[in-house]
C-alpha positions as CSV (number, residue, x, y, z in Angstrom):
1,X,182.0,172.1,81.5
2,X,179.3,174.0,82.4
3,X,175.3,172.9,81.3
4,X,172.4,175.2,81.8
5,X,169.2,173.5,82.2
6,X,166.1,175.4,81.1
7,X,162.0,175.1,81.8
8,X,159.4,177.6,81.3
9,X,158.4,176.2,84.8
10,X,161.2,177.3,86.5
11,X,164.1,179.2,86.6
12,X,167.6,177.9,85.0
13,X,169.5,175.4,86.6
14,X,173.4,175.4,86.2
15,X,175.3,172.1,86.8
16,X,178.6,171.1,85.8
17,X,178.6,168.3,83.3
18,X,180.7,165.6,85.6
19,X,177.7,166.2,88.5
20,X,174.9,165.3,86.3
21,X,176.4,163.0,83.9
22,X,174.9,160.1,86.2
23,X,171.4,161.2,85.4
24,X,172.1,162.0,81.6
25,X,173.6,158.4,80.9
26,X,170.8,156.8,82.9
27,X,168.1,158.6,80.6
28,X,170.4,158.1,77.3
29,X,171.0,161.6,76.5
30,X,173.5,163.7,75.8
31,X,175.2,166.3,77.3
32,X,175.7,169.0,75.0
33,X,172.1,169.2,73.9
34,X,169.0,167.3,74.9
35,X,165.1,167.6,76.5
36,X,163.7,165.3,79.0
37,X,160.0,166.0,77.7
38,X,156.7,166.4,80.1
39,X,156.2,162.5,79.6
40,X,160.1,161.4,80.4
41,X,159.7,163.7,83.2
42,X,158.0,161.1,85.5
43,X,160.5,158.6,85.0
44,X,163.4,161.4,85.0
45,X,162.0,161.9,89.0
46,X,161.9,158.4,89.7
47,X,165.7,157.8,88.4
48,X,167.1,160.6,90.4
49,X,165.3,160.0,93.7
50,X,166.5,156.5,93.3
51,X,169.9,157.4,92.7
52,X,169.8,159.6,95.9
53,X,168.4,156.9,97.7
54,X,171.3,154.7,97.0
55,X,173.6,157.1,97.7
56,X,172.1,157.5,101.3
57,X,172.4,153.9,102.1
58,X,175.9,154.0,100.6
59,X,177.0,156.8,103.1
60,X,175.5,155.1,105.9
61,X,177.5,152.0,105.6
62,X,181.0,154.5,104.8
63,X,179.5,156.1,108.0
64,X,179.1,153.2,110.1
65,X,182.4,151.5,108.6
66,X,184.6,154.7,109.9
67,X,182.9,154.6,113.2
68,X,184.6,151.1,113.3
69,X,187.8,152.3,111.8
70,X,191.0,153.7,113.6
71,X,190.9,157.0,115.8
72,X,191.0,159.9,112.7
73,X,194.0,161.3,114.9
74,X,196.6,159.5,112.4
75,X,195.0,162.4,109.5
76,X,196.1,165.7,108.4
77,X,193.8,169.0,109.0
78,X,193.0,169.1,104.7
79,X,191.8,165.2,105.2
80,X,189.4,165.4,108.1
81,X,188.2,168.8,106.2
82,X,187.9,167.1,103.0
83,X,185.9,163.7,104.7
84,X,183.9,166.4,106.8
85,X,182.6,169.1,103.9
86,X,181.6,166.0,100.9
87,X,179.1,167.2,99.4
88,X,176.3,164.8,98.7
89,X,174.3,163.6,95.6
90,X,171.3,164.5,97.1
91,X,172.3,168.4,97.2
92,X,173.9,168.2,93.9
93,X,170.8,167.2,92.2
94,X,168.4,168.6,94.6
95,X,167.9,171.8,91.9
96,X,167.3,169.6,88.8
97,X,165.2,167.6,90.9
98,X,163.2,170.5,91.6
99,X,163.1,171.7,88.2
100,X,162.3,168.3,86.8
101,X,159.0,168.5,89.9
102,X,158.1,171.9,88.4
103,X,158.1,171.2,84.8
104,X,156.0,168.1,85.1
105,X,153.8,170.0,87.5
106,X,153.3,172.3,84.6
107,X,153.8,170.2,82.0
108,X,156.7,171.3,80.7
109,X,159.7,170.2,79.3
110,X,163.3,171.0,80.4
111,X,165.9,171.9,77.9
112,X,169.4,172.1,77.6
113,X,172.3,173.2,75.0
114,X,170.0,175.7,73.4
């Protein structure tokens, strides 16, 4: 499912559901319809460069684990493709992030399921 995120500080964002469900829970709101509001903006920010942050440590130790790990000859071609082209949390959020910068800039809010 498909959510499109709305500010009059920026342009629409377009996310599917399962990507930013990990923001939406943390701020308790709901998927189909909601507003983060100019003041839950701040804290909005603060939860999802947080949540990237964690993510980045995360990797690192995957990283560093597989370095110590076997010789990646024993994988197919689709598995060392598929452990190659992850795409990360921080680029999955990186346009609600900016949104969520713009709108408090501006003090906006940012809407959705409207």
């Amino acid at each position: 499912m498909l959510i499109i995120f709305k500010s009059k500080a920026a342009a629409e964002v377009i996310m599917y559901k399962e990507h930013i469900a990990l923001v939406l829970d943390a701020l308790s709101k709901d998927s189909h319809r909601g507003v983060i509001t100019f003041a839950e903006s701040a804290n909005a920010i603060a939860l999802i460069e947080k949540l990237i942050e964690e993510d980045k440590q995360i990797r690192k130790q995957q990283e560093s684990l597989n370095d110590n790990a076997d010789d990646e000859s024993d994988l197919d071609e689709f598995e060392k493709r598929k452990k190659r082209d992850t795409v990360t949390l921080s680029a999955r959020l990186f346009p609600i992030l900016d949104m969520l910068r713009a709108a408090n800039k501006k003090q906006e809010d940012v809407l959705w399921g409207v």
